[in-house]
N, CA, C and O atoms as a GROMACS GRO file, in nm:
protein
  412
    1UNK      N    1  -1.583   1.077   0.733
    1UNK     CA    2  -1.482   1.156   0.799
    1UNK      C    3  -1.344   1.100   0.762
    1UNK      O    4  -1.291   1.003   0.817
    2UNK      N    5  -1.284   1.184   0.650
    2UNK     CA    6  -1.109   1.159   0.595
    2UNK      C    7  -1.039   1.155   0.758
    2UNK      O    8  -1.059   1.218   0.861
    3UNK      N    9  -0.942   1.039   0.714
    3UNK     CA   10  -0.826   0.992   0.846
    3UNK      C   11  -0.700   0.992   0.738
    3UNK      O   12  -0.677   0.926   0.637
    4UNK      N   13  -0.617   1.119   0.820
    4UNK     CA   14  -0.485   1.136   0.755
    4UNK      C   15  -0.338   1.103   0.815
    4UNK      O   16  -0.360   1.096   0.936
    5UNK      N   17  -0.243   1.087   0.801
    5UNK     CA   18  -0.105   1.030   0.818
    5UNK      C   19  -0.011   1.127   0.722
    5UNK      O   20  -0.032   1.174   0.610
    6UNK      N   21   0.097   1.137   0.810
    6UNK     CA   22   0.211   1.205   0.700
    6UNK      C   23   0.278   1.091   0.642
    6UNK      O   24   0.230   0.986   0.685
    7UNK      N   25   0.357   1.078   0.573
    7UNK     CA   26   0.443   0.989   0.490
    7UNK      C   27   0.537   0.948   0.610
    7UNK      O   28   0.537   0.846   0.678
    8UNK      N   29   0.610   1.050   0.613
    8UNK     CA   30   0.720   1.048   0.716
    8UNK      C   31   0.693   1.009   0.878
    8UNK      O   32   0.779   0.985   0.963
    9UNK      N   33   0.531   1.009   0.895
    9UNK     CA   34   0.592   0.936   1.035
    9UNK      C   35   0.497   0.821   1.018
    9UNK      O   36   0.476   0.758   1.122
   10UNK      N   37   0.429   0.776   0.899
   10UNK     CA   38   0.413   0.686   0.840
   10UNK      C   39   0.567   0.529   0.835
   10UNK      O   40   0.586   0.414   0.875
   11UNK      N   41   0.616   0.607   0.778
   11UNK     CA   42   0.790   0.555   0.750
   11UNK      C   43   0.802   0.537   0.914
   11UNK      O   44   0.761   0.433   0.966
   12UNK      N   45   0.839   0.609   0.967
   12UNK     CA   46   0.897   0.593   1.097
   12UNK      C   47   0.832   0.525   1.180
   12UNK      O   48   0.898   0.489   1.277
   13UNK      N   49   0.698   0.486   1.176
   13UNK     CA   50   0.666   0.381   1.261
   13UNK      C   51   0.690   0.235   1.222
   13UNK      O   52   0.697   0.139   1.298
   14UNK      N   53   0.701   0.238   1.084
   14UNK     CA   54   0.665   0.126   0.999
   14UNK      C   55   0.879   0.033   1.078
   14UNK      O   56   0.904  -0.087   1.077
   15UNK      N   57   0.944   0.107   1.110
   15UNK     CA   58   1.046   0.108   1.121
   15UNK      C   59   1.132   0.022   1.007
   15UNK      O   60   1.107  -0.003   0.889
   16UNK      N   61   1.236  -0.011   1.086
   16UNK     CA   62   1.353  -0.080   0.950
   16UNK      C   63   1.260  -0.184   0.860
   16UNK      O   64   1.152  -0.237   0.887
   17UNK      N   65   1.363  -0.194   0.717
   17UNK     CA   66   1.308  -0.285   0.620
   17UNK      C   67   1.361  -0.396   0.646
   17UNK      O   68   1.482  -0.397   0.623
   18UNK      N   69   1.320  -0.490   0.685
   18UNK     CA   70   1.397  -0.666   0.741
   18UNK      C   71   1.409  -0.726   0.589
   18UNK      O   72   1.514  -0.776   0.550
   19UNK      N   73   1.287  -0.718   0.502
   19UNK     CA   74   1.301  -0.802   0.343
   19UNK      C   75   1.241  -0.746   0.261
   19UNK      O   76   1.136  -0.701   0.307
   20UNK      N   77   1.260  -0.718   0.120
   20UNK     CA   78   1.164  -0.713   0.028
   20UNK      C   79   1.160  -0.776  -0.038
   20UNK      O   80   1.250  -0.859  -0.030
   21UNK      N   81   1.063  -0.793  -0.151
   21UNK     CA   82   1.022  -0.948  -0.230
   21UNK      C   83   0.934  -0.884  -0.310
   21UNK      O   84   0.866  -0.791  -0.265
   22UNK      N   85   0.924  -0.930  -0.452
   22UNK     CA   86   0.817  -0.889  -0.531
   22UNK      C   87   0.746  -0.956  -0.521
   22UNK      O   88   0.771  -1.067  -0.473
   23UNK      N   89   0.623  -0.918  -0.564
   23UNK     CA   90   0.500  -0.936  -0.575
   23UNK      C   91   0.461  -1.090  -0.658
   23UNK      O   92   0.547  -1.092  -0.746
   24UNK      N   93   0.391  -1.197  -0.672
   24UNK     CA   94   0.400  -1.264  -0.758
   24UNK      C   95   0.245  -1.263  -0.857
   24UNK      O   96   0.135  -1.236  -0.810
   25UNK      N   97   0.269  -1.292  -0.974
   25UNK     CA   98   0.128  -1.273  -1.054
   25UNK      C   99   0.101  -1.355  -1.041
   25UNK      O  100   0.172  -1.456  -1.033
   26UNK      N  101  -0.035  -1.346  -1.034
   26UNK     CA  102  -0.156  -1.435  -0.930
   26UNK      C  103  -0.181  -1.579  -1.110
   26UNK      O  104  -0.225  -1.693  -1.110
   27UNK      N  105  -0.146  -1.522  -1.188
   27UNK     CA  106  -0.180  -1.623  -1.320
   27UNK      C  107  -0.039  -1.743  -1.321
   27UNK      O  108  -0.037  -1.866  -1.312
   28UNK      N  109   0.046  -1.661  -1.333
   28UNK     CA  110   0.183  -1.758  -1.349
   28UNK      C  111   0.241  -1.766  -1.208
   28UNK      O  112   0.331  -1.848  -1.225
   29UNK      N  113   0.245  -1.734  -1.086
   29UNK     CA  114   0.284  -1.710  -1.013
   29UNK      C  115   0.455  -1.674  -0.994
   29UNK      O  116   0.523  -1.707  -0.897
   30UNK      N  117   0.501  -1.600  -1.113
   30UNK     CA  118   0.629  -1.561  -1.128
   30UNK      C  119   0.637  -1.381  -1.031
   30UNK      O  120   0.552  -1.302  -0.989
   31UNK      N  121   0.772  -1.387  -1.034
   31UNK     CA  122   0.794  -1.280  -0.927
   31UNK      C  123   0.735  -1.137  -1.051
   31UNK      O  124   0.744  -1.146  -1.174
   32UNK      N  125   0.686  -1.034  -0.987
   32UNK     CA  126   0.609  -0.927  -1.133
   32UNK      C  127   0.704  -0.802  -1.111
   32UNK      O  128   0.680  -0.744  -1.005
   33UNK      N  129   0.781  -0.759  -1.169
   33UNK     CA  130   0.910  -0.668  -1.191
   33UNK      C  131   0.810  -0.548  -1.109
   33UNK      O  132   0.687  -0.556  -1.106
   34UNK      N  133   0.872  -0.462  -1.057
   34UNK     CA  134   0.871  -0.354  -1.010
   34UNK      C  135   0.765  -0.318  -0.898
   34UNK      O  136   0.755  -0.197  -0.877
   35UNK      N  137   0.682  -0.402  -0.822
   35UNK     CA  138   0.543  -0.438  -0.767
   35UNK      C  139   0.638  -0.518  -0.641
   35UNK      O  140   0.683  -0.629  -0.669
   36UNK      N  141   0.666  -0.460  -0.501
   36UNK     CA  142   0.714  -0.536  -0.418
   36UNK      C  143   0.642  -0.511  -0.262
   36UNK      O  144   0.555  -0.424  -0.256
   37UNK      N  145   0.666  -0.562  -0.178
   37UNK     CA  146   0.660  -0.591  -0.049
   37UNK      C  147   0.749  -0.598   0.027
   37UNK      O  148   0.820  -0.698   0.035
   38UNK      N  149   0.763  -0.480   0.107
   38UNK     CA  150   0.848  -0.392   0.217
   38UNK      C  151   0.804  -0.512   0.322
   38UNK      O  152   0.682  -0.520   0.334
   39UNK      N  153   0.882  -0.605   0.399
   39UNK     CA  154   0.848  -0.663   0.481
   39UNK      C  155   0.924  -0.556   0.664
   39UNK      O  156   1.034  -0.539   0.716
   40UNK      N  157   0.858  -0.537   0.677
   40UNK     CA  158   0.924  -0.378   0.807
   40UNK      C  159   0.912  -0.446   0.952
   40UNK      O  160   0.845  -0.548   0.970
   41UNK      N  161   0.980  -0.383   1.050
   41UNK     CA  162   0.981  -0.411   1.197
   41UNK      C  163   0.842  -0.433   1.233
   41UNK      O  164   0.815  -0.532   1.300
   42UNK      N  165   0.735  -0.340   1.191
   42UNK     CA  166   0.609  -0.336   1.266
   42UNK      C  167   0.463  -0.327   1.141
   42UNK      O  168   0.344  -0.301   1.157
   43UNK      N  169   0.527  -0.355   1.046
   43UNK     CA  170   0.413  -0.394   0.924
   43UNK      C  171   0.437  -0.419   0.754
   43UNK      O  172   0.532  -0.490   0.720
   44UNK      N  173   0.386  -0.384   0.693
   44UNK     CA  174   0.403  -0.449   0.584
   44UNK      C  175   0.351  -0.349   0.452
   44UNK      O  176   0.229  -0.341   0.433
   45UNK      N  177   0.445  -0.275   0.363
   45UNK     CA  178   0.401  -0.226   0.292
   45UNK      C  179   0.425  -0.228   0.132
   45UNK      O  180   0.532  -0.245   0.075
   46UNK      N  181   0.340  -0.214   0.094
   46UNK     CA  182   0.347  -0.225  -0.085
   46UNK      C  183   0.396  -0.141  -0.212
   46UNK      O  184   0.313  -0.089  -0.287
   47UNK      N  185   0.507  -0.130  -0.232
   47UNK     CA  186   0.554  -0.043  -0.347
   47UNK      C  187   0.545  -0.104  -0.504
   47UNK      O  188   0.550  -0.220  -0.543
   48UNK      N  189   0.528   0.032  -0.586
   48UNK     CA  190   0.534   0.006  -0.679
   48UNK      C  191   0.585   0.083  -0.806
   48UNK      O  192   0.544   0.199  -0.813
   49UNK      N  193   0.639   0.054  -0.874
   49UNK     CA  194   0.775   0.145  -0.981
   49UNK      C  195   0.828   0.254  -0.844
   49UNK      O  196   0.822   0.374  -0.870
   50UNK      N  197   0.884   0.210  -0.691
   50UNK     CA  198   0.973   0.302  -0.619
   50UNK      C  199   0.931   0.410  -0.548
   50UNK      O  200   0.991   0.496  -0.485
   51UNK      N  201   0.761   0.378  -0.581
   51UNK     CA  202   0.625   0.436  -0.486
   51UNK      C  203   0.558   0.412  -0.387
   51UNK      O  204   0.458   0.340  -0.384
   52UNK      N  205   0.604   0.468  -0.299
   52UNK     CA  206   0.490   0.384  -0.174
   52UNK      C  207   0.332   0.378  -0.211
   52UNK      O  208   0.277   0.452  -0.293
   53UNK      N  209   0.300   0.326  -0.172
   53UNK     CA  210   0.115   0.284  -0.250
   53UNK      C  211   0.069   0.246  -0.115
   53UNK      O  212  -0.025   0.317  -0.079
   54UNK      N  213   0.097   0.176  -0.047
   54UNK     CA  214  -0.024   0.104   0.082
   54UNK      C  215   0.063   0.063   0.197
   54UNK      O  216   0.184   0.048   0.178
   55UNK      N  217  -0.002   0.039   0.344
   55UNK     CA  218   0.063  -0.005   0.397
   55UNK      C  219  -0.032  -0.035   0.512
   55UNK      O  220  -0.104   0.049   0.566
   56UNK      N  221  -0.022  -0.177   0.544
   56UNK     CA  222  -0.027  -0.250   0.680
   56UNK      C  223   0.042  -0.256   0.801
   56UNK      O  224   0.159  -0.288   0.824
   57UNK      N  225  -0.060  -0.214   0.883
   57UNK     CA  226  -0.015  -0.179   0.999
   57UNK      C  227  -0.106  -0.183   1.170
   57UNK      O  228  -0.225  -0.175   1.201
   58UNK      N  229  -0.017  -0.194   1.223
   58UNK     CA  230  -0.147  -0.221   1.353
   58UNK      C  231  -0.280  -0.264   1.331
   58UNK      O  232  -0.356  -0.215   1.414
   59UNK      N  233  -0.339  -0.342   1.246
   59UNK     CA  234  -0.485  -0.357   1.187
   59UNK      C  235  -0.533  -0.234   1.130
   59UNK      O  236  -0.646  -0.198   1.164
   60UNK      N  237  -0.484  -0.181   1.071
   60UNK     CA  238  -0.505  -0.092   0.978
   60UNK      C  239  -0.402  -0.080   0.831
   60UNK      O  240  -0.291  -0.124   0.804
   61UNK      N  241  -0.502   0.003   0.758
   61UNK     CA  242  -0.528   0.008   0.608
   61UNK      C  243  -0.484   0.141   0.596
   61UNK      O  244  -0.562   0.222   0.645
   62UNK      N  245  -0.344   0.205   0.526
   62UNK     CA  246  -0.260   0.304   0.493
   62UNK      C  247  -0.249   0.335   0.358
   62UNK      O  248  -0.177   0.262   0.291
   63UNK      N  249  -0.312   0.440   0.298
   63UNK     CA  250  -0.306   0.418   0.144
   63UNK      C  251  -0.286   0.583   0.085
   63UNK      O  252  -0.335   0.683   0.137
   64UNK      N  253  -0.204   0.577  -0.030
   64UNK     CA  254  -0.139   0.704  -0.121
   64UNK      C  255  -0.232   0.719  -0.214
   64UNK      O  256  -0.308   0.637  -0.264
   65UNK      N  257  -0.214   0.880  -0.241
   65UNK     CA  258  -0.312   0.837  -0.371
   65UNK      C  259  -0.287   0.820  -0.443
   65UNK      O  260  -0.349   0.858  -0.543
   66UNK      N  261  -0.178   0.750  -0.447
   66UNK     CA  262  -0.171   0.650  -0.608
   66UNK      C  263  -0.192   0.535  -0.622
   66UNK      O  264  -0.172   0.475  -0.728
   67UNK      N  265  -0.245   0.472  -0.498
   67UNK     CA  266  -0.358   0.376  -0.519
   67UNK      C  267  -0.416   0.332  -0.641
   67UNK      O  268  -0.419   0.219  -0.690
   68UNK      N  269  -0.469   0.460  -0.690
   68UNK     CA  270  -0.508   0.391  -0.809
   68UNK      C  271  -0.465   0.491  -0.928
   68UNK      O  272  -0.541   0.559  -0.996
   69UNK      N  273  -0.336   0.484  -0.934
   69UNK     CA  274  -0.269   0.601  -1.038
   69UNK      C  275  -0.242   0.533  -1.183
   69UNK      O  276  -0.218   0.609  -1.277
   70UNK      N  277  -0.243   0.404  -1.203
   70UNK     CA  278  -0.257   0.360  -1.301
   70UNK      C  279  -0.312   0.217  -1.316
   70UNK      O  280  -0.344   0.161  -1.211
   71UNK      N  281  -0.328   0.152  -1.432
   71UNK     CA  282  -0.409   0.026  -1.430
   71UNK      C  283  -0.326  -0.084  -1.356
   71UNK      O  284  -0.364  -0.156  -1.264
   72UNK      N  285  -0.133  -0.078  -1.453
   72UNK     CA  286  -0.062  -0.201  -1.321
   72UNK      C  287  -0.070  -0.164  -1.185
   72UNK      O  288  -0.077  -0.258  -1.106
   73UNK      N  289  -0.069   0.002  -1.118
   73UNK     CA  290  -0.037   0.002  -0.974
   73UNK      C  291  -0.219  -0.069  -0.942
   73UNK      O  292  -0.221  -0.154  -0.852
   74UNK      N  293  -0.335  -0.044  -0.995
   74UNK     CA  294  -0.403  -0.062  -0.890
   74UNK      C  295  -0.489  -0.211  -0.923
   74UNK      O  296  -0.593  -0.265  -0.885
   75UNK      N  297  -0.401  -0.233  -0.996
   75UNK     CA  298  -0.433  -0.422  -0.996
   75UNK      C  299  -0.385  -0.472  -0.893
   75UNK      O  300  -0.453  -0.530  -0.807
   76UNK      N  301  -0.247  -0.455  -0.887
   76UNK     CA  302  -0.157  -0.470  -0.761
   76UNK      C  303  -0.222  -0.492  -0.624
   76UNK      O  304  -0.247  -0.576  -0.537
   77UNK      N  305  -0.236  -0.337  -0.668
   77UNK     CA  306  -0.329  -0.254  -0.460
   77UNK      C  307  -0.436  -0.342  -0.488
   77UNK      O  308  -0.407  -0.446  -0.428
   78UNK      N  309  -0.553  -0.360  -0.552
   78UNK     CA  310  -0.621  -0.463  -0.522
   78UNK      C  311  -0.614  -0.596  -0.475
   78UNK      O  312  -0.687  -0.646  -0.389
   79UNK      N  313  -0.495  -0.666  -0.553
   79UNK     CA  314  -0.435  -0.791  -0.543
   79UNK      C  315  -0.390  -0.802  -0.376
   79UNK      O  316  -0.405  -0.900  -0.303
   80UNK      N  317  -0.338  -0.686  -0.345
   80UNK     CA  318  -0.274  -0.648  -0.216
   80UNK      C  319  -0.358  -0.635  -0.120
   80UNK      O  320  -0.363  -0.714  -0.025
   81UNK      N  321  -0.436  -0.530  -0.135
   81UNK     CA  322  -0.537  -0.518  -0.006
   81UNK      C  323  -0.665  -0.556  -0.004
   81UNK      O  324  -0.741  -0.532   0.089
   82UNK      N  325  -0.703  -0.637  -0.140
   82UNK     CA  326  -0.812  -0.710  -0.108
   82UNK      C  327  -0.935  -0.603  -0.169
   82UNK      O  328  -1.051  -0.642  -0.176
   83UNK      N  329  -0.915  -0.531  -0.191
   83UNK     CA  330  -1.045  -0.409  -0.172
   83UNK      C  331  -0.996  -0.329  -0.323
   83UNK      O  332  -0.882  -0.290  -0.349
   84UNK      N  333  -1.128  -0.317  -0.416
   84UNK     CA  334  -1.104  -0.337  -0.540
   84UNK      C  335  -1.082  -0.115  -0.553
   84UNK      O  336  -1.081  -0.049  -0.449
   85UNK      N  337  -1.070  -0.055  -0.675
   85UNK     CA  338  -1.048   0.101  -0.630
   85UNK      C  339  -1.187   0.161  -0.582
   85UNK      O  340  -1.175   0.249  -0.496
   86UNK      N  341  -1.326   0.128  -0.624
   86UNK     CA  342  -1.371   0.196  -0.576
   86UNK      C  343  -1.410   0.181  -0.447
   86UNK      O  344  -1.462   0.270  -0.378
   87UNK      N  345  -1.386   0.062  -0.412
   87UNK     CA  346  -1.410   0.022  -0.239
   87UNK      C  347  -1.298   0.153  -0.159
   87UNK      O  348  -1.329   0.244  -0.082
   88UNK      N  349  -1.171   0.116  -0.211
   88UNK     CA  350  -1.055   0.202  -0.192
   88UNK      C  351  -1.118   0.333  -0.188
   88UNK      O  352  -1.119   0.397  -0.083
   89UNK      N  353  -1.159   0.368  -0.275
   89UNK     CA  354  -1.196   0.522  -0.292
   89UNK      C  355  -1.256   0.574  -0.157
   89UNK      O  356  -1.206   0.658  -0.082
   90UNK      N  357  -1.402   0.490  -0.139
   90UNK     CA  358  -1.518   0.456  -0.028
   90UNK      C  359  -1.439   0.458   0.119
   90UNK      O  360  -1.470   0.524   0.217
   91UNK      N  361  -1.329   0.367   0.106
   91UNK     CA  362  -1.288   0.373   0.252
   91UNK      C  363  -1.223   0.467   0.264
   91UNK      O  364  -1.233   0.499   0.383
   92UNK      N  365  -1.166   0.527   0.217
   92UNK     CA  366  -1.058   0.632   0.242
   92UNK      C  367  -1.147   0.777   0.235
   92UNK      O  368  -1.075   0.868   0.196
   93UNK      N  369  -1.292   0.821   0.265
   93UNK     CA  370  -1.361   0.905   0.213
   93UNK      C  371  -1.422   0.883   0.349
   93UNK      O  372  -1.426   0.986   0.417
   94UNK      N  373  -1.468   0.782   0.403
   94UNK     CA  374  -1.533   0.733   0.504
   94UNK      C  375  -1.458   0.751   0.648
   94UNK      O  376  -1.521   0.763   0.752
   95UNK      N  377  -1.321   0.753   0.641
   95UNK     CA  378  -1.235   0.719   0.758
   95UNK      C  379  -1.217   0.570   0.755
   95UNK      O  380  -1.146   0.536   0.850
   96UNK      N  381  -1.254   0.469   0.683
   96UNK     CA  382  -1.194   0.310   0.715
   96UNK      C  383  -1.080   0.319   0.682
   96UNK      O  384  -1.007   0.220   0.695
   97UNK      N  385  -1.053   0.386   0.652
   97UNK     CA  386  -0.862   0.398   0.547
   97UNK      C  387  -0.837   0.498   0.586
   97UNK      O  388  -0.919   0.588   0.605
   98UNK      N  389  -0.677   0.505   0.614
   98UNK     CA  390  -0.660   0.602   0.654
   98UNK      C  391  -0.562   0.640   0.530
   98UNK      O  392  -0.524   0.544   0.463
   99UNK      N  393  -0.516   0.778   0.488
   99UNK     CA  394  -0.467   0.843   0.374
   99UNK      C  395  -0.355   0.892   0.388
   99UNK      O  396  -0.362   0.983   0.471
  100UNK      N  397  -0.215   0.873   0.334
  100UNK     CA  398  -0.131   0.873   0.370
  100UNK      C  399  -0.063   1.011   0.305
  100UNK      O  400   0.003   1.004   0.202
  101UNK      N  401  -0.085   1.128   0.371
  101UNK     CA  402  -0.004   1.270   0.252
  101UNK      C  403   0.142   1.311   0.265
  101UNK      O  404   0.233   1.303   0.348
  102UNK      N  405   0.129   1.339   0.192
  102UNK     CA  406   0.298   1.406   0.181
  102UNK      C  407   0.308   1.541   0.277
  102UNK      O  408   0.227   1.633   0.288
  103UNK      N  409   0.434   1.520   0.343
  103UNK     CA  410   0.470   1.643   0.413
  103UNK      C  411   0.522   1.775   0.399
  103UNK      O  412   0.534   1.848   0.497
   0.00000   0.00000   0.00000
C-alpha cells in the first residue's frame, strides 16, 4: 500500500534551512560537488544537482522519484539512506517509504 506526500507540504514541515553541507565521498572523504544535506528545523534532507531526492523526518523515510534517476544521484541516496535502489523501490511500493509527488 503506496504512502504519498506533496512536495510542498513536504517543504513546509521540514521548515527553515539552518545549514547545508555537501556530502563527503565515502573513499577520499572530500566534500562531493553538487550531492548536499539540507540540515532543516525539523529534519534532514538530501539534494542533488538542485533536486530534492530524500528526506528525514519524524522517523520516517521521504523519497522522489529520482531516487534513483541516475547512477551519481542513487549512489548518493544509498550512501544516504542506507537502503540500496531496489530496497528503495520495495519500500516505497509497500508503504515503508513514503513518496514524495509533485503538486
Amino acid at each position: 500500500m503506496e504512502k504519498t506526500i506533496s512536495r510542498s507540504l513536504i517543504l513546509r514541515q521540514l521548515g527553515a534551512i539552518r545549514k547545508v553541507q555537501n556530502l563527503q565521498s565515502p573513499r577520499s572523504g572530500r566534500d562531493v560537488p553538487n550531492q548536499y544535506d539540507l540540515v532543516c528545523e525539523n529534519g534532514i534532507a538530501f539534494q542533488s544537482y538542485g533536486t530534492l531526492i530524500a528526506v528525514r523526518m519524524n522517523g520516517y523515510l521521504y523519497l522522489t522519484d529520482y531516487h534513483d534517476y541516475s547512477k551519481t544521484t542513487s549512489k548518493y541516496c544509498t550512501g544516504w539512506t542506507g537502503w540500496n535502489t531496489s530496497e528503495r523501490r520495495r519500500g516505497l511500493e509497500s508503504g515503508k517509504f513514503i513518496r514524495i509527488v509533485e503538486d
